[in-house]
N, C-alpha and C positions, 0 to 999 in steps of 0.2 A: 548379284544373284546368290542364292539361298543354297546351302548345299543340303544332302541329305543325311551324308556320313563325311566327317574329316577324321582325315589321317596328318599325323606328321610325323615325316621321316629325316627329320633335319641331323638326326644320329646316326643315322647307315650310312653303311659305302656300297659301293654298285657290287654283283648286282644285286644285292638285298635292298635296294630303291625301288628296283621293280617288282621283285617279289613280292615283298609287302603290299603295295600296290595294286599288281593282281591277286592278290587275296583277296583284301578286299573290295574289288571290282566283282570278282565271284561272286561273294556273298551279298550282291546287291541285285534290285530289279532290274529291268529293260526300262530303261529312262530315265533313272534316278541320276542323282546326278553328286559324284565323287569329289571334295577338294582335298587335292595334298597340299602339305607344304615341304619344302621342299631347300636345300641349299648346296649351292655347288655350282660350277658351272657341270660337270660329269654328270650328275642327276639332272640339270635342265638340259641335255641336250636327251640324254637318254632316255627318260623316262617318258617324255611326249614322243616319241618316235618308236617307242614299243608299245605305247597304249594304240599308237594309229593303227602299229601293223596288227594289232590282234581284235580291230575293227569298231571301238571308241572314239567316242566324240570330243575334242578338245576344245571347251567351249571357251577357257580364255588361261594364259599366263601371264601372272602383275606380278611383278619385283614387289618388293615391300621395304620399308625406311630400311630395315634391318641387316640388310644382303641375302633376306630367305626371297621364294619365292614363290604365290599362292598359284594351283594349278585346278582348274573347274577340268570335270570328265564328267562326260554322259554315258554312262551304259547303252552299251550295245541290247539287240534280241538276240 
């Protein structure tokens, strides 16, 4: 799946993992649809677990060869 905006946050520590994040989740449409990347186990539990609560779509999390990890989000309305 094709994202619309990527971020990578594979240099932050929490919680500027989400921060960013919700950033830019803000500055997107209703639907568009967000991939971080991402590495850590602390930013992959975190960061999918506060896009849920603030009512985003996780539309998938793949590991990659690397030990990052690519995360698809759907914009909420």
């Amino acid at each position: 799946m094709n994202a619309d905006i990527s971020i990578d946050i594979t240099g932050e520590t929490c919680p500027m993992t989400f921060v960013r994040t919700k950033i830019a989740l803000e500055n997107m449409s209703r639907g568009q649809v967000l991939a971080v990347v991402l590495r850590g186990d602390e930013p992959a539990a975190n960061v999918p677990r506060a896009v849920r609560d603030h009512g985003h779509e996780i539309l998938e999390m793949r590991p990659m060869d690397d030990g990052r990890c690519r995360l698809l989000i759907r914009v909420a309305g």
